[in-house]
N, C-alpha and C positions, 0 to 999 in steps of 0.2 A: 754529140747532142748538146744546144745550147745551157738546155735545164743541167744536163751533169757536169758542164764547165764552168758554170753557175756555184752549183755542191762545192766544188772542188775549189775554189777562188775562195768559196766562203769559210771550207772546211783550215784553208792555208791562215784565213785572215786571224779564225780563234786561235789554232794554237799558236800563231806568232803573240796573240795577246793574251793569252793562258802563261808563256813564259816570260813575257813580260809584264804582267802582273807579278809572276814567283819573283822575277831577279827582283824587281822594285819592292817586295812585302820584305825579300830577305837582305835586303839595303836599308830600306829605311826602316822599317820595325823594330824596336828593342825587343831585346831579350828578354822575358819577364818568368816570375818562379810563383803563380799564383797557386799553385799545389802544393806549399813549401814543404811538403812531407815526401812526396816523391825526391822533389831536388835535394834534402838532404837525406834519401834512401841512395839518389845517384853520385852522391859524392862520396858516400861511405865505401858502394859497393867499387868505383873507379879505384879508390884509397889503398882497398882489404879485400878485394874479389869477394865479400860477403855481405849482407845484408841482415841485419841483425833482427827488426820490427818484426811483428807478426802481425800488426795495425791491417794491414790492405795487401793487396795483390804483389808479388813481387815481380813480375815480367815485364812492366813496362820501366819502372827508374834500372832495373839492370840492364834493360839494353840501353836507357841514358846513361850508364854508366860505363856502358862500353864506348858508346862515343866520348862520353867525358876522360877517359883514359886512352884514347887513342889519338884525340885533337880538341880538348878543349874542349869550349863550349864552340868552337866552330865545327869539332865532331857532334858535338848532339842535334847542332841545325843539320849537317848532311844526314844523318840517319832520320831525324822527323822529314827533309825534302824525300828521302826515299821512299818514307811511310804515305807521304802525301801520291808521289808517281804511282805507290801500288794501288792506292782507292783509284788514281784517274785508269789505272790499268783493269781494276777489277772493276770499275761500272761498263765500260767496254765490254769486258769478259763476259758480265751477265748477258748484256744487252746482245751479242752474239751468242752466248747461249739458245737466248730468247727467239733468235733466226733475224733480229732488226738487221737491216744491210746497213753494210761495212760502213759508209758514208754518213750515213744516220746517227750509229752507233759512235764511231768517232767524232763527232758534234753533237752529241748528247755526253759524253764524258769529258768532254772539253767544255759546253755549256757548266755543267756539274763543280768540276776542276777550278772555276772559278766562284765557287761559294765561298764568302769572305772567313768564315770560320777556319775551313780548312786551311787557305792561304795564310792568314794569321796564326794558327796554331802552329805554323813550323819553326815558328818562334818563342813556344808560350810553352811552358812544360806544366801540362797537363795533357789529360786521358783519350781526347775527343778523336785526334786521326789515326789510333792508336786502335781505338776502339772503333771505330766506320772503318780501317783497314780489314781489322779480321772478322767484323759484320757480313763486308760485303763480300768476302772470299768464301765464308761460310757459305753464303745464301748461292752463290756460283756452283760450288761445290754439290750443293743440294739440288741445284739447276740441271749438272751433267747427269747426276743419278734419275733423276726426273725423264730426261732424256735420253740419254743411254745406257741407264739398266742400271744395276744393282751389281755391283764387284769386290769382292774383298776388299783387292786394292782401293777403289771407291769408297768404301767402308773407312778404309784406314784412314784415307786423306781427310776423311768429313771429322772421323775422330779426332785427330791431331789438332786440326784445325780448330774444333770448340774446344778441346784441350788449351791449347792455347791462348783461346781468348775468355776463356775461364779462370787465367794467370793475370790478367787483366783487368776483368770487369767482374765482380762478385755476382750479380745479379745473370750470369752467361748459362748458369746449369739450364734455368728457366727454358732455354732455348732446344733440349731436348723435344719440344712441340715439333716446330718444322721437321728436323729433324726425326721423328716417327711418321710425322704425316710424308714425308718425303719416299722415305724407304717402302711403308705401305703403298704407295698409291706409283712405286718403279717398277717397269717392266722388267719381270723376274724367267729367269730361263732353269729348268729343273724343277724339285720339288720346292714350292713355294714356301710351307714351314722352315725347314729347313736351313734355306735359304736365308729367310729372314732372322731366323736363332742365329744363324754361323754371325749375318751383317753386324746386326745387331752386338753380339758378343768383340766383334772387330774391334766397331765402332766405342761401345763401351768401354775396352782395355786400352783402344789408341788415345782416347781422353784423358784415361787414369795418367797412362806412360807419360804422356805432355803435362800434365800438373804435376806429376810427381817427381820426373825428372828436372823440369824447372823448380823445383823446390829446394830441391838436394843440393842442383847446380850452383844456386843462388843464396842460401838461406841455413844451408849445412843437412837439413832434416825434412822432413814433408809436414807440412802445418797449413791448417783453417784459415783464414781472414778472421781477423776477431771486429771485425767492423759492421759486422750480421746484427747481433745485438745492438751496438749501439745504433745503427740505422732504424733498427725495429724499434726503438723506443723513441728515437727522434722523432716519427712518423705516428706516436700512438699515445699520448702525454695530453696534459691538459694545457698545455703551453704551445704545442703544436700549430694549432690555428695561428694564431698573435705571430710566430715564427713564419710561417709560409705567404703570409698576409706581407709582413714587414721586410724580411731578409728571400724571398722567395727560395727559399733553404730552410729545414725545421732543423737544423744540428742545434740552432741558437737555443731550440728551447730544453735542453739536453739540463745544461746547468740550474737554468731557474727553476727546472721543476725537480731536480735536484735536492737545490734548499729548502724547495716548498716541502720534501719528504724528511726533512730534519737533518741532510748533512752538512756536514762544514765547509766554509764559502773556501777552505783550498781544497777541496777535493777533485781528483785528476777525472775528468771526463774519459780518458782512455783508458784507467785500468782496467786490464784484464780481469780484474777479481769483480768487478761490476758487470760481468754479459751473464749472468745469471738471476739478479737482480732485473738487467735492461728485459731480459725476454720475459720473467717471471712477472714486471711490472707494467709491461706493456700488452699483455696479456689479458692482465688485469682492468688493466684501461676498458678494453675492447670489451669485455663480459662485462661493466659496470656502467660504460657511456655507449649502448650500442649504435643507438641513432649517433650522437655526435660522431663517432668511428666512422661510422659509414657517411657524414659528410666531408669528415676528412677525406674519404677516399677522394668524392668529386673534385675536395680542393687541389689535391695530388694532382688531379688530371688535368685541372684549368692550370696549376703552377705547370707542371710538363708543358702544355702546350701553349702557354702565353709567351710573349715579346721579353727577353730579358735585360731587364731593363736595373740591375742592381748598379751600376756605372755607370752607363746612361740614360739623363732622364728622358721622360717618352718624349717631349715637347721639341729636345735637341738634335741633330742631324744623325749621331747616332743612335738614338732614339726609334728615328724611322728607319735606319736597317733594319736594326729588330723587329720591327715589327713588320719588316717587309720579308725577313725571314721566316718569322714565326705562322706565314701561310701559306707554308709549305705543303702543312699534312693538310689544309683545308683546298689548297690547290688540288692534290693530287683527290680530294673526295671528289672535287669538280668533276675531274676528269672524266673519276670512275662513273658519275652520269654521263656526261656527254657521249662518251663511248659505251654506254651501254650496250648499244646495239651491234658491237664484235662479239664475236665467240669468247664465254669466260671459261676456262680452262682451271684445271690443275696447277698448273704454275702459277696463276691468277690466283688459287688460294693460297699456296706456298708463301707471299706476302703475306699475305692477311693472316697467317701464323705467326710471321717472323711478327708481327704488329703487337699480338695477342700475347705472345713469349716474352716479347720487348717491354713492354709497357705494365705489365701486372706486379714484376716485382717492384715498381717504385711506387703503384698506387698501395701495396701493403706496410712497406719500409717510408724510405724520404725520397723526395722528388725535388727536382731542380731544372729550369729551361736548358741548365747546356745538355743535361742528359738525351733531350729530345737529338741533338744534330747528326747521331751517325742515322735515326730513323727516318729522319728527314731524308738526307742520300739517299738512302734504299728504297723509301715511296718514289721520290722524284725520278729512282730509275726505273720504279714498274710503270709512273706517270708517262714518262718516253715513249716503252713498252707499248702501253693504250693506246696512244698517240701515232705510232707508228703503224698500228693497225689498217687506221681510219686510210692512207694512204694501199693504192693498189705497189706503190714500191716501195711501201716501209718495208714489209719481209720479204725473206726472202723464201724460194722453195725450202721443202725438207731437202737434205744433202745425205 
């Protein structure tokens, strides 16, 4: 058929320019350490196989660390190129989950594949392909269960896997949402309580296992993020505003409101002995400015989902990527009209969970545009999803 040798010509032409876009990002891009807390978490742990900070998450600079002891910083670009293959692997994954045909599905992850973030980030040690890897693996995961049922095993993998990205991204517990809504609304064989206590119970101790043994592995002992608090109070200050306004990040107003409380201009923003202060004062914030609180949250929301534009300004070439990327999530609302008129389904809400899990803890804590990018991926691949409907040969039969 001309139209599928068509597909097929077209589907040759991205990935020959999906990998030549990587070889060229991973040519000509520098290397850059704009996380500098990771990159010196991953030189520690290459150094001493240990990771000393309780600051953040320890799973991501220890796998940078494992490349950085195994090849340099040319081992931490092949394990970020890997991290990148597994997103272009897992939007695929979803999207045949979803029953999209193969060809579709393959040029919808090769479309994706080339989001300039991801491509750039296989160079930039930070969180982002780190974090859109085990988003989207999650939400697959949660896809098969959807799909074929409810299984221990199933159970296990979904726990391990938030487990995982719970070593990660502090803000991951949240994501227990989809994840309930998932297991409830999965075709269950047996007694259905049951059933669900045993998943559930799986699901719950394979998470534990994955944080706790990544802690041990890495850390010596099992420990918190002590970065809860300070988030909390970044995000709930009277400097907050001025902070998200100016720096689209409220960390800035951490210090000055600091001083405004009578301490001394060396005082360490990270000590530990301050997240009882940050929670008890931000707190307090919130019970004393409730209105202003709750327009922070809106500004939370326009900071998340505006153009990040802290590097470049809006007016310059970079400029308009950002903001050509930052309509993303207003693309995919499009969508969700235009296609109104398919069938909306339970996997259909399974998104609009991961949206709601996703995005709440940053309107309570601090908020930042790169945060938005692994949700961006995720919508753009339920947008695919929609998209493929509208066609009599986007899906395919049930199999």
């Amino acid at each position: 058929m001309p139209g599928r040798d068509q597909s097929r010509n077209l589907l040759v032409f991205l990935l020959l320019l999906v990998i030549l876009t990587v070889s060229g990002a991973i040519v000509a891009v520098p290397f850059t350490t704009p996380m500098g807390g990771f990159w010196s978490d991953a030189q520690q742990f290459a150094n001493t196989g240990h990771i000393s900070s309780v600051f953040t998450p320890c799973g991501y600079p220890a796998l940078l660390g494992l490349g950085l002891r195994a090849g340099g910083r040319t081992g931490i670009v092949a394990i970020q190129l890997l991290l990148y293959v597994l997103i272009v692997a897992a939007i695929y994954c979803i999207l045949r989950l979803l029953r999209v045909n193969r060809i579709i599905a393959m040029m919808g992850a090769g479309v994706l594949g080339l989001h300039p973030e991801l491509v750039i980030s296989i160079k930039k040690i930070w969180d982002t392909n780190i974090t859109t890897a085990l988003l989207l693996l999650l939400c697959a995961a949660l896809l098969a269960v959807l799909r074929h049922g409810l299984t221990p095993m199933r159970a296990a993998l979904t726990g391990i896997v938030w487990g995982l990205s719970i070593n990660v991204r502090p803000n991951f517990p949240a994501l227990i949402l989809p994840v309930a809504f998932a297991f409830w609304f999965a075709p269950l064989h047996g007694n259905r309580p049951r059933t669900l206590l045993v998943s559930g119970t799986v699901t719950l101790f394979g998470a534990a296992f994955a944080v706790v043994l990544v802690s041990i592995l890495v850390h010596g002992s099992f420990y918190v993020p002590q970065n809860g608090p300070y988030n909390f109070y970044a995000g709930n200050n009277a400097f907050t505003e001025r902070a998200l306004l100016l720096n689209l990040n409220a960390e800035p107003s951490i210090y000055p409101s600091l001083l405004a409380e009578g301490f001394p201009s060396n005082v360490n923003v990270y000590d530990p002995d301050l997240r009882p202060y940050y929670v008890a004062h931000a707190l307090l914030y919130i019970r004393r400015h409730l209105p202003e609180a709750a327009k922070l949250v809106l500004l939370k929301l326009g900071t998340l989902l505006r153009p990040d534009t802290k590097i470049y300004p809006l007016p310059s070439p970079g400029g308009m990527v950002k903001v050509f990327l930052a309509l993303a999530i207003p693309f995919w609302a499009v969508t969700l009209v235009v296609c109104r008129g398919c069938p909306w389904g339970r996997k259909d809400w399974l998104f609009l969970a991961f949206l709601v899990a996703y995005v709440t803890p940053f309107l309570l804590t601090n908020s930042d545009p790169r945060f938005r990018i692994p949700l961006d991926v995720l919508l753009l691949t339920h947008a695919i999803y929609r998209i493929a409907k509208l066609s009599p040969f986007g899906l395919q039969a049930a199999e």
